[in-house]
ZAMAR-532119 format. One record per residue (C-alpha): residue number from 1; x, y, z; residue in one letter. Coordinates in steps of 0.5 Angstrom, whole numbers, plus 500, padded with zeros to 3 digits. Example, Ala and Ser with C-alpha at 12.3 -4.5 7.8 and 13.67 -1.06 7.14 Angstrom:
<sites>
k=1 | x=525 | y=491 | z=516 | r=a .
k=2 | x=527 | y=498 | z=514 | r=s .
</sites>
This chain:
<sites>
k=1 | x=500 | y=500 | z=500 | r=x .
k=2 | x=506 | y=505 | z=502 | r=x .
k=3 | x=509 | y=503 | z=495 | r=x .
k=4 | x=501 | y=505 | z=492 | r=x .
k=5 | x=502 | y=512 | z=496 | r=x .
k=6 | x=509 | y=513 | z=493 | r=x .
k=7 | x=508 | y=513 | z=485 | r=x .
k=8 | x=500 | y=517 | z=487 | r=x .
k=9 | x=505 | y=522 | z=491 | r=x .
k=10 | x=511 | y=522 | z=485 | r=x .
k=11 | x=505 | y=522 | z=479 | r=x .
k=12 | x=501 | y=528 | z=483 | r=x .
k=13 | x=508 | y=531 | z=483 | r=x .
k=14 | x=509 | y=530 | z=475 | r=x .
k=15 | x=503 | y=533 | z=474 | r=x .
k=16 | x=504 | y=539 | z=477 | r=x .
k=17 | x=510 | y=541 | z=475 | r=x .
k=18 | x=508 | y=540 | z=468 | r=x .
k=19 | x=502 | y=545 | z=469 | r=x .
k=20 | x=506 | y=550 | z=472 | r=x .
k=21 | x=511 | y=550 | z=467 | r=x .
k=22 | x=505 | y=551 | z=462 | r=x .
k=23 | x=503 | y=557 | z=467 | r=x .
k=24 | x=509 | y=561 | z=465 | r=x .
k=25 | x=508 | y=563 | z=459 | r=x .
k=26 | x=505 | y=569 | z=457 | r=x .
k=27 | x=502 | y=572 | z=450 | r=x .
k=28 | x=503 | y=580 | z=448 | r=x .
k=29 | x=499 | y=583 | z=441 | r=x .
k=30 | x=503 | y=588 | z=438 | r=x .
k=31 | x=507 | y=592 | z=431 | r=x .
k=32 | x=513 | y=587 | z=428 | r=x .
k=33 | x=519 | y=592 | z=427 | r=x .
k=34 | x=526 | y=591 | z=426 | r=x .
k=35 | x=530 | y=592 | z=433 | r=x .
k=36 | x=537 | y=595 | z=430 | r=x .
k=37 | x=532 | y=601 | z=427 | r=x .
k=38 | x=528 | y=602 | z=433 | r=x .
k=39 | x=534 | y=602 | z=438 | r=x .
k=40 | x=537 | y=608 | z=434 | r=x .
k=41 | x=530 | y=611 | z=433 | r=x .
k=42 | x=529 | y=610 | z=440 | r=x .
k=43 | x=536 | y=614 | z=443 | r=x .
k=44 | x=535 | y=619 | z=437 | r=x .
k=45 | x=532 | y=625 | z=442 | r=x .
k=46 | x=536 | y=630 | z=439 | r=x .
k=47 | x=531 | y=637 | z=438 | r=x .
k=48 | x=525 | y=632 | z=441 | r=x .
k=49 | x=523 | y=632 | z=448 | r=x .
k=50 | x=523 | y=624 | z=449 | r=x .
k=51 | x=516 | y=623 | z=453 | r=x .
k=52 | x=512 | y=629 | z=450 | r=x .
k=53 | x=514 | y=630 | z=442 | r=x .
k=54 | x=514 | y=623 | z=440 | r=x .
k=55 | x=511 | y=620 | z=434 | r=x .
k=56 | x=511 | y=613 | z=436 | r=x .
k=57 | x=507 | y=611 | z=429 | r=x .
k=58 | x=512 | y=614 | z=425 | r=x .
k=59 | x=518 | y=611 | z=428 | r=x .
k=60 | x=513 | y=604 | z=427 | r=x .
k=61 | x=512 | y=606 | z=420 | r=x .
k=62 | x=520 | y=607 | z=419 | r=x .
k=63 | x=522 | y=601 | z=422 | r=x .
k=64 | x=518 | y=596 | z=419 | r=x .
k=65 | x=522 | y=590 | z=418 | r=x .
k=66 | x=524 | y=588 | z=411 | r=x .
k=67 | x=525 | y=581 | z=407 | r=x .
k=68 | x=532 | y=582 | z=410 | r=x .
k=69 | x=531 | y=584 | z=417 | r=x .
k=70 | x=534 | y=579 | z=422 | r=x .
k=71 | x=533 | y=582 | z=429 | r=x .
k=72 | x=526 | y=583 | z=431 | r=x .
k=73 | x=522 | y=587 | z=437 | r=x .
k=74 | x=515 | y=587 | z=438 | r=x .
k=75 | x=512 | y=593 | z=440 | r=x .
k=76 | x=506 | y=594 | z=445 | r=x .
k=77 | x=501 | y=598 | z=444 | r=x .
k=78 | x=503 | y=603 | z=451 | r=x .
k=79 | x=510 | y=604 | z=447 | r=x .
k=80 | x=514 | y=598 | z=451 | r=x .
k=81 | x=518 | y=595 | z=447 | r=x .
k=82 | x=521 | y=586 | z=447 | r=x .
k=83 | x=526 | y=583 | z=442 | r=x .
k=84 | x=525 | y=576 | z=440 | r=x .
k=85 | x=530 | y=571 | z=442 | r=x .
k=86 | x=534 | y=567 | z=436 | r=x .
k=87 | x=527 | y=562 | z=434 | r=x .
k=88 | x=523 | y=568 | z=435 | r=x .
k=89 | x=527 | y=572 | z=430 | r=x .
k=90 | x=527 | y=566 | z=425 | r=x .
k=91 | x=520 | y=566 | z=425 | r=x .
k=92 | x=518 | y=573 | z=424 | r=x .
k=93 | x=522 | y=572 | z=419 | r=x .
k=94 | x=517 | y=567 | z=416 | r=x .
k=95 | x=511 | y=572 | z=417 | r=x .
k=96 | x=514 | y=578 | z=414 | r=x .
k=97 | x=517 | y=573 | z=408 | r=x .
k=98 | x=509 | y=571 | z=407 | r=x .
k=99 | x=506 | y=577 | z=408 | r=x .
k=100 | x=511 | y=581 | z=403 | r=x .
k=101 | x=511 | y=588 | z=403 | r=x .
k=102 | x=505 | y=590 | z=408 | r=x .
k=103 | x=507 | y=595 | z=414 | r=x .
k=104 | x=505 | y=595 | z=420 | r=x .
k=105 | x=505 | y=587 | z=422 | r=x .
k=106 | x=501 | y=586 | z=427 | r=x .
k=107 | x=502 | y=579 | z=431 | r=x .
k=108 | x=500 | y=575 | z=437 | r=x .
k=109 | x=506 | y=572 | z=441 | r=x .
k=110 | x=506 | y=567 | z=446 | r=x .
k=111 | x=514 | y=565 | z=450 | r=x .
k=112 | x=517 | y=567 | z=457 | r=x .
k=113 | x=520 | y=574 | z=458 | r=x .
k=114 | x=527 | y=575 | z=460 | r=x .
k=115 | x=532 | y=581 | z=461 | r=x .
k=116 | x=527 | y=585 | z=456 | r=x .
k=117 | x=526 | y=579 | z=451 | r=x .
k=118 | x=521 | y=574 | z=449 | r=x .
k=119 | x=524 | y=567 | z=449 | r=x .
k=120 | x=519 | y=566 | z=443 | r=x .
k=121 | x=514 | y=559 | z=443 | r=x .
k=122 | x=509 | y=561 | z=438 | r=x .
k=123 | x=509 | y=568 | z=432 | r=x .
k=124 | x=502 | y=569 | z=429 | r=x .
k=125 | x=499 | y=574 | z=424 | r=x .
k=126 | x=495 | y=578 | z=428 | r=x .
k=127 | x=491 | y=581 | z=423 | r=x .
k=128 | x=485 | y=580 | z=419 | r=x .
k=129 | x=486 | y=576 | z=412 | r=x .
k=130 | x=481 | y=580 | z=406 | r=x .
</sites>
């Protein structure tokens, strides 16, 4: 009986840890852009009051990635931005080689943050198709 006990206490174990690991991952909506062009967008305060005269559409528009752009961020709606992980740019790649030359691209990601980034499980279109 004790050994029955036993294995019901380890799979009880098992089975919470599995759905709390499932627990932490999170999931962001937002605008795709090319992470070097937003730092240098981003650190460009020259003549602009940096909380007041921004125009975070433009900067969006500016920095919409291209069929070459490697580095990724998403930018959140409140202007916060996180930069994708090495498979988090590979797959925005793949959105951005699908979806040609539109701007902006907006997308859903789900992953786990650290240190300002999304360590990226899944990338997906966001907008709607016509």
């Amino acid at each position: 009986m004790n050994k029955n006990l036993i294995k019901l206490a380890m799979r009880l174990a098992a089975i919470a840890s599995l759905s709390s690991a499932l627990g932490l991952a999170e999931s962001w909506s937002g605008t795709l852009v090319d992470s070097k062009c937003w730092n240098t967008e981003e650190n460009n305060t020259k003549g602009v009051s940096v909380y007041v005269d921004r125009d975070r559409n433009m900067e969006v528009r500016l920095c919409s990635p291209k069929a070459n752009t490697k580095s990724f961020a998403l930018v959140l709606p409140d202007g916060y931005t996180l930069k994708l992980d090495a498979s988090g740019n590979a797959k925005a790649a793949g959105i951005i080689q699908s979806t040609g030359r539109k701007s902006p691209v907006m997308v859903a990601v789900t992953g786990e943050t650290s240190n300002n980034a999304i360590k990226v499980d899944s990338i997906v279109n966001s907008e709607p198709r016509p």
